[in-house]
C-alpha positions as CSV (number, residue, x, y, z in Angstrom):
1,X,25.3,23.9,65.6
2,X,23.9,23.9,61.8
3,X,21.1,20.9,61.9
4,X,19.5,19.5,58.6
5,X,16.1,18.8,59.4
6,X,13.7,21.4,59.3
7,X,9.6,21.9,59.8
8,X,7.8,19.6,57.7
9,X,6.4,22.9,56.0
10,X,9.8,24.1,54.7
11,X,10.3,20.5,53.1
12,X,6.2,21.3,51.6
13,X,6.8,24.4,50.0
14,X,10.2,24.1,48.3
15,X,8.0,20.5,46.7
16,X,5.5,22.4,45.6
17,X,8.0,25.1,44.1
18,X,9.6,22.2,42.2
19,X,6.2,20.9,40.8
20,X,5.3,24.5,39.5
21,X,8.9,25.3,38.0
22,X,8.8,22.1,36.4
23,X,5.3,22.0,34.7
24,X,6.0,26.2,33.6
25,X,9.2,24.4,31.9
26,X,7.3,21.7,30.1
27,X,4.7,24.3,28.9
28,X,7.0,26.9,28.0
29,X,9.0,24.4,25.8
30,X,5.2,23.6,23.7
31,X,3.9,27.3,23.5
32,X,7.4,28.0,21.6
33,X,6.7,25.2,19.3
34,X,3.4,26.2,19.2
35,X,3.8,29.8,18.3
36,X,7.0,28.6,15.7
37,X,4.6,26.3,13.9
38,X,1.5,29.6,13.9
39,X,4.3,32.1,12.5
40,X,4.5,29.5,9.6
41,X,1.1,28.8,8.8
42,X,1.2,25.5,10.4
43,X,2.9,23.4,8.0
44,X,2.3,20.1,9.8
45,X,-1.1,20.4,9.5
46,X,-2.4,18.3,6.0
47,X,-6.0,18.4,5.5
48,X,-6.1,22.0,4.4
49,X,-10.1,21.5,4.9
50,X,-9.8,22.1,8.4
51,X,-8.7,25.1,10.3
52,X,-5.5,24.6,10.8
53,X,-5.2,26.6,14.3
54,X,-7.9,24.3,15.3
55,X,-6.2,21.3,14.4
56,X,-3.1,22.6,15.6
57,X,-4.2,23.7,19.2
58,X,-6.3,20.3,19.8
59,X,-2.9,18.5,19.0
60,X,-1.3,21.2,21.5
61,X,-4.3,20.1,24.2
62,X,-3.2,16.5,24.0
63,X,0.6,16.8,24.3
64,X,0.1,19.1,27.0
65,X,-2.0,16.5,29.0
66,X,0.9,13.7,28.1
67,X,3.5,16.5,28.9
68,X,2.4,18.9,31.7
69,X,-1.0,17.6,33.1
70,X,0.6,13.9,33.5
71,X,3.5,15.4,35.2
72,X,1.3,17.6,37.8
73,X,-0.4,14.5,38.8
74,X,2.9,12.6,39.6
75,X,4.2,15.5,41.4
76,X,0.8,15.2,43.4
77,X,1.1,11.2,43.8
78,X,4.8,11.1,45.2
79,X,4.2,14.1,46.8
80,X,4.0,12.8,50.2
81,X,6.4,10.4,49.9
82,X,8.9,12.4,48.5
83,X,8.3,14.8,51.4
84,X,9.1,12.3,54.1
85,X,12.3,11.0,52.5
86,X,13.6,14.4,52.2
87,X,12.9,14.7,56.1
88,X,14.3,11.2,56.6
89,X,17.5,11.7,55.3
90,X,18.2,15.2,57.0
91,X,17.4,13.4,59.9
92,X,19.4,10.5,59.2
93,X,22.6,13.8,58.5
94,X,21.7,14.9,61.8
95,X,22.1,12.1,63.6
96,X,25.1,11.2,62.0
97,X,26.6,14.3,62.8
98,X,25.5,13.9,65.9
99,X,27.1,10.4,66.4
100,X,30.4,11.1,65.2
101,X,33.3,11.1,67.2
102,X,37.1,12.0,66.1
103,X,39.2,8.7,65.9
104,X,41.7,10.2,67.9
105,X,43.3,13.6,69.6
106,X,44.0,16.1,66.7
107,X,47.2,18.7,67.6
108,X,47.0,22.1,66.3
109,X,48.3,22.8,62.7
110,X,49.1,26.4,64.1
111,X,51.3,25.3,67.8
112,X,51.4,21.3,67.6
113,X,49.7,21.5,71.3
114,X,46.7,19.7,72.2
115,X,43.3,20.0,74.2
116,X,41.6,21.4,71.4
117,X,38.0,22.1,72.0
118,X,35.1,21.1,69.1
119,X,33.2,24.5,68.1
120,X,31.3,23.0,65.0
121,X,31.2,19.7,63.2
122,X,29.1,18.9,60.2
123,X,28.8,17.1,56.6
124,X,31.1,18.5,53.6
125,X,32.7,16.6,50.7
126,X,36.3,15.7,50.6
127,X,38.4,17.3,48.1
128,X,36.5,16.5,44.3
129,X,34.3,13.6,45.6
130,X,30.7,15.0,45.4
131,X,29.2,11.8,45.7
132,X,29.8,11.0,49.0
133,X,30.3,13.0,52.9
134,X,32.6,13.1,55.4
135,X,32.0,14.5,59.2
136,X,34.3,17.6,58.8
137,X,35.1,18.8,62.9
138,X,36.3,22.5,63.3
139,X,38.4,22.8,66.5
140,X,39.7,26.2,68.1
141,X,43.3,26.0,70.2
142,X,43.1,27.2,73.9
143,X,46.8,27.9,73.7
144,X,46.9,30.1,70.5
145,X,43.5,30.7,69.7
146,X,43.6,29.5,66.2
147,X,41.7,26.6,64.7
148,X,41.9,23.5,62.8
149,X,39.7,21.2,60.7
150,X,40.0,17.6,60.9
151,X,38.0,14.7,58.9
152,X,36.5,12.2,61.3
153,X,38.8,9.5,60.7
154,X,41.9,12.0,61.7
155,X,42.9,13.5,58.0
156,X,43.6,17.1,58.5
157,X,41.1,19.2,56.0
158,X,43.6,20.6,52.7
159,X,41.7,23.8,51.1
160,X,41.2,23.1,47.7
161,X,43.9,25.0,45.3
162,X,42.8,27.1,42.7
163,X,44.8,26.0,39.4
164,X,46.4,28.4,37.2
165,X,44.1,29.0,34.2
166,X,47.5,29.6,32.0
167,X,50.0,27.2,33.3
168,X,47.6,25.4,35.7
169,X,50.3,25.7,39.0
170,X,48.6,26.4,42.2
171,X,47.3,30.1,42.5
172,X,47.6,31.9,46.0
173,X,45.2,33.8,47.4
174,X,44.5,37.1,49.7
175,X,41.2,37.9,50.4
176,X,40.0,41.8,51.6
177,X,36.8,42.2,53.3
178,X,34.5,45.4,53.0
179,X,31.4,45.9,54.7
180,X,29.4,44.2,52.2
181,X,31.7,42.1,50.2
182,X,34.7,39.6,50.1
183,X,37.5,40.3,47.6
184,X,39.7,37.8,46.9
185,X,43.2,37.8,44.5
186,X,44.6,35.0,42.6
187,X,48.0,35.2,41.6
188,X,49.7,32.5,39.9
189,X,53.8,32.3,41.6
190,X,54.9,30.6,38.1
191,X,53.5,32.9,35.3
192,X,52.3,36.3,37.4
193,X,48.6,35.7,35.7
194,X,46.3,37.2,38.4
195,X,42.7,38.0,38.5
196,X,40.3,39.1,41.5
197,X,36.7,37.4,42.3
198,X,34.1,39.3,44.6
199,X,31.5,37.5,47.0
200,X,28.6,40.5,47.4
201,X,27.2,39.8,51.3
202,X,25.0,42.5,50.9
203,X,21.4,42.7,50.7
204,X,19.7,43.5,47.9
205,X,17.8,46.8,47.9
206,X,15.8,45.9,45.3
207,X,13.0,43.8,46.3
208,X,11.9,40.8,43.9
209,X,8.6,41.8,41.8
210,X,5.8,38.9,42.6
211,X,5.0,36.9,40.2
212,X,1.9,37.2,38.5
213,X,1.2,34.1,37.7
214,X,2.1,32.1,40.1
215,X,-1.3,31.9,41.9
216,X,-2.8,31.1,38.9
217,X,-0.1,27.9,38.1
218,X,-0.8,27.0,41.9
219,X,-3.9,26.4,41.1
220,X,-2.8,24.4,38.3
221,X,-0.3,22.5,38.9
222,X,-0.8,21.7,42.8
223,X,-3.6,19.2,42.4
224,X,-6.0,19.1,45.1
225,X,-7.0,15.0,46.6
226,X,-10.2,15.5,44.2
227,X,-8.1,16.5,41.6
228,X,-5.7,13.4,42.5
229,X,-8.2,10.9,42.3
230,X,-9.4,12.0,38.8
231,X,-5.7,11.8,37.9
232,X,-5.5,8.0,39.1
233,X,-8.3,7.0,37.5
234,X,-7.3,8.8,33.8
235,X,-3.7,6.7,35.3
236,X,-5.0,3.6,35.2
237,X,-7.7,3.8,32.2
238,X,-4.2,4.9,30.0
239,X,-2.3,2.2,31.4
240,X,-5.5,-0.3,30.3
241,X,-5.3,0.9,27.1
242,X,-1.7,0.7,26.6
243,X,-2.2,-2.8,27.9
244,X,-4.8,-3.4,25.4
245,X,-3.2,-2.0,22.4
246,X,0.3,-4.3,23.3
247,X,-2.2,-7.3,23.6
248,X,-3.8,-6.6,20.2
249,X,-0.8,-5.8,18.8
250,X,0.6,-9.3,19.7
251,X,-2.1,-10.8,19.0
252,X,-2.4,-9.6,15.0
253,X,1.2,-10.9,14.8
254,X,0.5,-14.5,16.4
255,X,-3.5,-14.5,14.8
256,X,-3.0,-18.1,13.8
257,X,-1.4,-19.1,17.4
258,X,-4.5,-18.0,19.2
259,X,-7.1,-19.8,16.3
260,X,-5.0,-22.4,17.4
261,X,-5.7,-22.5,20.7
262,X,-9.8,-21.2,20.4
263,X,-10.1,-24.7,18.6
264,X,-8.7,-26.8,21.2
265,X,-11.3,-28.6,22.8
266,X,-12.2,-27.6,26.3
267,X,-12.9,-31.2,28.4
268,X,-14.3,-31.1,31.6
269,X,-14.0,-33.7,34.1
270,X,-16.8,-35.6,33.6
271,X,-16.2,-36.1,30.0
272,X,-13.2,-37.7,30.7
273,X,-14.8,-41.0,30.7
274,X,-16.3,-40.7,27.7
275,X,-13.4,-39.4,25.8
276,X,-10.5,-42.3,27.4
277,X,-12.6,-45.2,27.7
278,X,-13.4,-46.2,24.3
279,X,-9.7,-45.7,23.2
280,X,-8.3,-47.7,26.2
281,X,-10.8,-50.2,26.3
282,X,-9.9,-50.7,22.0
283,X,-6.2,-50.8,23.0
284,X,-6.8,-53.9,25.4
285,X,-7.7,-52.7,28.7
286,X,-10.2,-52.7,31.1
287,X,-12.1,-51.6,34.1
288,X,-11.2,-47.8,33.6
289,X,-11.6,-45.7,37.3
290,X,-11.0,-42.1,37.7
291,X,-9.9,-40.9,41.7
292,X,-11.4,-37.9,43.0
293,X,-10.1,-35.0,41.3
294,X,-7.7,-31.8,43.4
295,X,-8.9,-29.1,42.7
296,X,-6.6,-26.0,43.8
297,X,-4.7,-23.9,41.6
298,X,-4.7,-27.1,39.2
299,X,-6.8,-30.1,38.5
300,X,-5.5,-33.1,38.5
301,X,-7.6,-36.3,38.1
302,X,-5.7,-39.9,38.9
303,X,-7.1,-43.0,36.9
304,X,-6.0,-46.6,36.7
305,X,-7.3,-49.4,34.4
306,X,-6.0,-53.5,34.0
307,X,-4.4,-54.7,31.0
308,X,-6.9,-57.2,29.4
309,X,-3.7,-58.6,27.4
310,X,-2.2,-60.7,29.8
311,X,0.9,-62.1,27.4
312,X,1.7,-58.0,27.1
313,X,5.4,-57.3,28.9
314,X,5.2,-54.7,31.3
315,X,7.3,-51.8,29.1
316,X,4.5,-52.7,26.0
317,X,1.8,-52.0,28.3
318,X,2.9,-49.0,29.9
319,X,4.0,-47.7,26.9
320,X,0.8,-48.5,24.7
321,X,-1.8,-47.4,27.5
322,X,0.7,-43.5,27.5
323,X,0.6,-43.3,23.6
324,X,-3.8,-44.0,23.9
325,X,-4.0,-41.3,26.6
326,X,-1.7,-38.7,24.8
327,X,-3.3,-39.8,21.5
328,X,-6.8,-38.9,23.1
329,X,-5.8,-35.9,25.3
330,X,-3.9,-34.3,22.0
331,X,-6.6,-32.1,20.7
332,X,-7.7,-31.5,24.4
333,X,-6.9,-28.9,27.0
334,X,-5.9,-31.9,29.3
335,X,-2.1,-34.1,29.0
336,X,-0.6,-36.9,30.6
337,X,1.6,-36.4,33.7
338,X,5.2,-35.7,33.4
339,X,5.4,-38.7,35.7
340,X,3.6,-41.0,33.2
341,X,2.2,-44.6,34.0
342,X,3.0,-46.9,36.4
343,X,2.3,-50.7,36.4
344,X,2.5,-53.6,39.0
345,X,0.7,-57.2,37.7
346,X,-1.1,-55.8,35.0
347,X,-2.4,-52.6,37.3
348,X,-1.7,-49.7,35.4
349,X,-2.6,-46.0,36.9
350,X,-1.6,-42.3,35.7
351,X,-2.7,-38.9,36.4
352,X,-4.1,-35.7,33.7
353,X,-3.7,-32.8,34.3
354,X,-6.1,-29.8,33.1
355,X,-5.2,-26.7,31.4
356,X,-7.4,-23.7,31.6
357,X,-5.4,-20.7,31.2
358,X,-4.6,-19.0,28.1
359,X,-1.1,-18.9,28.5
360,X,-1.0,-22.6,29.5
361,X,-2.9,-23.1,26.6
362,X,-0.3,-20.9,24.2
363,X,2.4,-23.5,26.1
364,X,0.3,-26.6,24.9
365,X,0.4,-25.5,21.0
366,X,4.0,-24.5,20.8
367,X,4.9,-27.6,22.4
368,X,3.2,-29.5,19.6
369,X,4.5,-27.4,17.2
370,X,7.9,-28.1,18.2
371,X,7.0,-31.6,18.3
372,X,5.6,-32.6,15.0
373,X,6.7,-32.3,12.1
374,X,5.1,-30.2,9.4
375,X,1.9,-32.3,8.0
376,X,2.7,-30.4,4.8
377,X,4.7,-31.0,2.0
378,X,4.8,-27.2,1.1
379,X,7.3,-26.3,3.8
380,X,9.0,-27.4,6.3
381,X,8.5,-24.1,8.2
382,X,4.6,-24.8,8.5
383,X,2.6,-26.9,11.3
384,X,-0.9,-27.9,11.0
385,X,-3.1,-28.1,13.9
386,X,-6.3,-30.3,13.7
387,X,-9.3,-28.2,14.9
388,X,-12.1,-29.3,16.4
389,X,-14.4,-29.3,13.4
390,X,-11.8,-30.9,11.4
391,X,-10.2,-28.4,9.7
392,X,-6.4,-27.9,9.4
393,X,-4.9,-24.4,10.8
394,X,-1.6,-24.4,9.5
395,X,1.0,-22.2,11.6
């Protein structure tokens, strides 16, 4: 029986066919333009103080490197992969064909007896449906001698009709065999319209001329490892700059966003003291302690303090000691906890968090903006953000 999978090597040539048909494709399409845009003088071409061939082929030199040189190095860098999918799923046919068993006995279309014997079995598409295939069996009668063909699941195969190109009524067909050829006659029952097609089996005596070139696009277009690696690394650098341009790009458009967030002050833990204790201690309390900071992917510091106000209600403390902190922190690259401040007898503790990434940072400025309102008269569309030498940036 037909099987799918073949030698590894079959699978590596008819890739490395591909590769080379598809880069002579890509480079036949740009010489044509090329040579168009020559016979006219180069048009495109502006600064007439150049040589405009010059100018034109380094333009042709650079497309062809996006175009054709790109494209020989992704052929190169899926080539192995693509290879053993390829042999994966002929294997995974094979054993499918292999697997498959008829759901039950099929009689013969020919006699109606049964005992028919399995002579071939393999993968086809069922009427129209090319997307998917079915396990077509071909079974031979030991009564008559005849055969049948049977779907897996028991449907007995139809031959596809041939529609009438005229009245589109179902053509029949005679086929006539020579030596070298199948003839085959379509005549429509309904309209008489009839027309012959001929299958040549025979070989041709003219051999195919080599190609003259196709050592020479080998070479080209099948990269070797060293070639590979050079392609990775030109890869990567354009994918850096691409990268860079997008983050310049967003940058110019959000240029006051990121002054915004170069002027927030960067605390570090120890002058967290420094900064909360004088604010704290001026709203009323005392005794301010920081906990040992965790340090992992975040810091976070706890602190506590006492309320030196002891006629202050609980909610008034806890409330004046989270406006101090968020007051202090505002301009900072630290905030309060979203769970905020707790309080027992006049005990009060919290935790900060710090912020050192940029993006976290982009989070801390938006959420301001959103916020506050505009400290502006001029529009209501505009923010200011205090810097840390005092000016306003307005955004």
């Amino acid at each position: 029986m037909f099987t799918y999978l073949k030698e590894r090597e079959h699978y590596e040539t008819l890739y490395d066919e591909i590769t080379i048909e598809l880069c002579r494709d890509k480079e036949e399409v740009l010489r044509k333009v090329y040579n168009e845009a020559k016979a006219k003088g180069f048009p495109e071409i502006e600064d007439k103080s150049k040589d405009p061939e010059h100018e034109a082929l380094r333009v042709f030199n650079m497309i062809h490197y996006f175009e054709v040189d790109l494209l020989a190095g992704e052929r190169w860098e899926r080539r192995s992969e693509t290879i053993q999918e390829w042999i994966d799923g002929d294997t995974a046919k094979d054993q499918r064909v292999s697997d498959a068993r008829l759901s039950a006995e099929p009689k013969c279309v020919h006699c109606n007896k049964t005992g028919l014997r399995i002579i071939d079995k393999d993968l086809h598409h069922q009427g129209n449906d090319y997307e998917h295939e079915d396990v077509l069996f071909t079974l031979e009668c030991a009564a008559c001698d005849k055969r049948t063909a049977v779907w897996q699941d028991g449907t007995l195969w139809e031959r596809i009709s041939t529609p009438c190109p005229k009245c589109s009524q179902t053509m029949s067909e005679t086929s006539r065999r020579a030596k070298y050829s199948i003839t085959t006659t379509y005549t429509c029952p309904n309209c008489q319209h009839a027309y012959k097609d001929k299958l040549d089996l025979g070989v041709k005596k003219d051999k195919e001329k080599p190609d003259p070139y196709w050592e020479e696009d080998k070479a080209r277009f099948l990269l070797t490892d060293e070639k590979g690696q050079e392609y990775l690394k030109g890869k990567r650098n354009l994918e850096e700059l691409a990268k860079w341009g997008r983050e310049f790009k967003e940058r110019q458009a959000n240029k006051d966003l990121y002054e915004a967030v170069a002027q927030i002050q960067k605390i570090n833990i120890g002058q967290l003291d420094s900064i909360l204790k004088p604010s704290i201690e001026k709203a009323g309390y005392t005794e301010l302690t920081f906990d040992k900071p965790k340090v992992g992917k975040d810091v976070y510091v706890g602190f506590s303090c006492l309320d030196g106000k002891s006629d202050r209600a609980e909610y008034d403390s806890r409330k004046q000691l989270k406006k101090t902190v968020d007051g202090v922190l505002e301009e900072t690259n630290w905030r309060l906890m979203s769970d905020g401040v707790s309080y027992r007898l006049g005990y009060l503790s919290g935790r900060v968090r710090a912020y050192e990434d940029e993006q976290d940072l982009i989070k801390i400025v938006n959420r301001q903006i959103a916020a506050k309102p505009s400290r502006t008269s001029t529009s209501n569309s505009q923010h200011t953000f205090k810097g840390k030498d005092g000016t306003d940036i307005i955004l």
